[in-house]
C-alpha positions as CSV (number, residue, x, y, z in Angstrom):
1,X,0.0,0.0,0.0
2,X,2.6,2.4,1.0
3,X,0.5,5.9,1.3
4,X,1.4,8.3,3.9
5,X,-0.8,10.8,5.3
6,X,0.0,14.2,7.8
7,X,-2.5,15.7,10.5
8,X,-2.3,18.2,12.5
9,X,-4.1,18.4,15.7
10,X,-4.6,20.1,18.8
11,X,-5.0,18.0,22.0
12,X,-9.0,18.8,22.4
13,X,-9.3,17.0,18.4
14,X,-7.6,13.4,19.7
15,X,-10.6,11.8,19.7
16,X,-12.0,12.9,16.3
17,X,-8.2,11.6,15.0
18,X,-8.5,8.5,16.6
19,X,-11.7,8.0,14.5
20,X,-9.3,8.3,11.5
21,X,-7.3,5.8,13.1
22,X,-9.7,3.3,14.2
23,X,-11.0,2.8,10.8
24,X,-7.1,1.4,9.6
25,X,-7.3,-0.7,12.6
26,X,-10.2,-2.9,11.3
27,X,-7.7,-3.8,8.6
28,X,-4.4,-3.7,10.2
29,X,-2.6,-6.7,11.9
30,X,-0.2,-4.4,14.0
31,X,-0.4,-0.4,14.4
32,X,2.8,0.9,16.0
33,X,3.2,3.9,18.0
34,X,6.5,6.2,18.2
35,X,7.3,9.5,19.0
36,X,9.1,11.4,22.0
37,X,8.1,10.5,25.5
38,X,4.9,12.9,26.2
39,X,3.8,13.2,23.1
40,X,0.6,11.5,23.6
41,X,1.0,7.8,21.9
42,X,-1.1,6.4,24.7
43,X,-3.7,8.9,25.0
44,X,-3.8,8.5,21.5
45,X,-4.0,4.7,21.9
46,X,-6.6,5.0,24.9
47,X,-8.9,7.3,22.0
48,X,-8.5,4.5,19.9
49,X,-9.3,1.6,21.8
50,X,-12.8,4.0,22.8
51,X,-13.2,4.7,19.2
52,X,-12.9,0.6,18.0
53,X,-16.1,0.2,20.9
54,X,-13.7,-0.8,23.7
55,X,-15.8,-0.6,26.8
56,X,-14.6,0.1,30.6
57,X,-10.9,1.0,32.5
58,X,-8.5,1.1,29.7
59,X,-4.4,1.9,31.2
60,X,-1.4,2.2,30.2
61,X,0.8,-1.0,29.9
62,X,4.0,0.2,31.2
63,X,4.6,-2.3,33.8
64,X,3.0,-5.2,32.8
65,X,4.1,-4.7,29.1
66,X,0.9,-5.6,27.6
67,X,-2.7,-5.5,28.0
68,X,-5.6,-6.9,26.5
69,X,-8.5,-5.4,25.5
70,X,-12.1,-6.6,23.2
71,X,-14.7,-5.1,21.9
72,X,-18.3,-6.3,21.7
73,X,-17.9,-7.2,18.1
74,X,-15.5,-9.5,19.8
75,X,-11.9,-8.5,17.7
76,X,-9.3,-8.6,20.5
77,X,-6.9,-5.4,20.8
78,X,-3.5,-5.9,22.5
79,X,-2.1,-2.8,23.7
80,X,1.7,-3.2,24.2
81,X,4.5,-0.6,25.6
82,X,7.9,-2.0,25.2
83,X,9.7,0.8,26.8
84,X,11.2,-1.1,29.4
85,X,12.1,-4.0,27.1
86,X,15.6,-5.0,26.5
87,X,15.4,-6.9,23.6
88,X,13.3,-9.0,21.1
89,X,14.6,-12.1,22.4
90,X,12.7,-11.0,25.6
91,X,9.9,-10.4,23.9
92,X,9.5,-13.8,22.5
93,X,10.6,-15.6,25.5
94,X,7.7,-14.0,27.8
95,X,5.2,-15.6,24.5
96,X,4.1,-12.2,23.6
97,X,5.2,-13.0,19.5
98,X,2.1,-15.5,20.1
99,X,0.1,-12.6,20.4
100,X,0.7,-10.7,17.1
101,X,-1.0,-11.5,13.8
102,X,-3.3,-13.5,16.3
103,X,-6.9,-13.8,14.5
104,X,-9.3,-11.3,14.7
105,X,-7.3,-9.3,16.7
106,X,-4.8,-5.8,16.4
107,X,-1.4,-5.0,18.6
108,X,-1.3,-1.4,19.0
109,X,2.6,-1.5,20.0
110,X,4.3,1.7,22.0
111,X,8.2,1.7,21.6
112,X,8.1,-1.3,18.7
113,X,11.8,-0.6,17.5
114,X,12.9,-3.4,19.0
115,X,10.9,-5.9,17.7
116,X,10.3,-4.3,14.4
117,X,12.0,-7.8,13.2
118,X,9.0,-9.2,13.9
119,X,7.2,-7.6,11.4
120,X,6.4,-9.4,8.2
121,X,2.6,-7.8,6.9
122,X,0.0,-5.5,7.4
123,X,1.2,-2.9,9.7
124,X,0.1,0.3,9.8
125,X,3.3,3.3,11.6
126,X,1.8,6.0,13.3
127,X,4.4,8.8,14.3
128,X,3.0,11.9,16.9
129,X,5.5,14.5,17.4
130,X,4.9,17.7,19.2
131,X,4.1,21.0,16.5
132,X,6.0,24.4,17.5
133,X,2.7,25.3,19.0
134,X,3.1,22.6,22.1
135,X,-1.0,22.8,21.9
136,X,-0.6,20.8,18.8
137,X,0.8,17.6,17.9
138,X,1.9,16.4,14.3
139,X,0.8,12.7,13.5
140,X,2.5,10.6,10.7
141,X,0.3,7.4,9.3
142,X,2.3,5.2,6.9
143,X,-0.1,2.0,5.1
């Protein structure tokens, strides 16, 4: 597919964004999430999980690496942030390569660098930077 598209967004618009975003996620096998730390990739994340019909507490996965989440429609959504993790072999030893390009389901990955190896099909980069104007953030979607 390879088509790239820019937005530009000020924090009070991240749901309306995520709507963008949710509707690539029906297709997607893995969506992955960079930019600087504070620049909203899960806030953006926690809009899109809402947005895909996620229901109830959604947090942030920084501890426990990876959370899962499913919508009534029953596709499975799990919500990774690999910050902390040291390296892909980690990854795959704690059985959480098991859980991508899983059926019916989408990773939504924070920090995926280091397990971009893993990546064979279907994924969907989303980049969030912060604008000049800190109010505003500048998102990257590459298909």
């Amino acid at each position: 597919m390879n088509q790239e598209k820019k937005i530009i967004y000020s924090l009070d618009q991240v749901d309306s964004v995520a709507v963008e975003l949710a509707s690539i996620a029906k297709k997607a096998a893995i969506m992955t999430f960079t930019g600087p730390l504070g620049a909203g990739k899960t806030t953006m994340v926690r809009s899109l999980l809402r947005a895909c019909g996620v229901k109830g507490t959604i947090t942030s996965p920084t501890y426990t690496y990876v959370n899962l989440y499913k919508n009534s429609q029953g596709r499975t959504f799990y919500h990774f942030d690999l910050y902390r993790i040291e390296s892909v072999d980690d990854f795959v030893q704690a059985g959480f390569n098991e859980y991508l390009y899983a059926p019916n389901s989408v990773a939504l990955i924070e920090w995926p660098d280091i397990i971009a190896p893993l990546f064979f099909d279907n994924v969907c980069h989303v980049s969030i930077d912060y604008c000049p104007d800190l109010d505003k953030r500048v998102m990257i979607i590459k298909t």
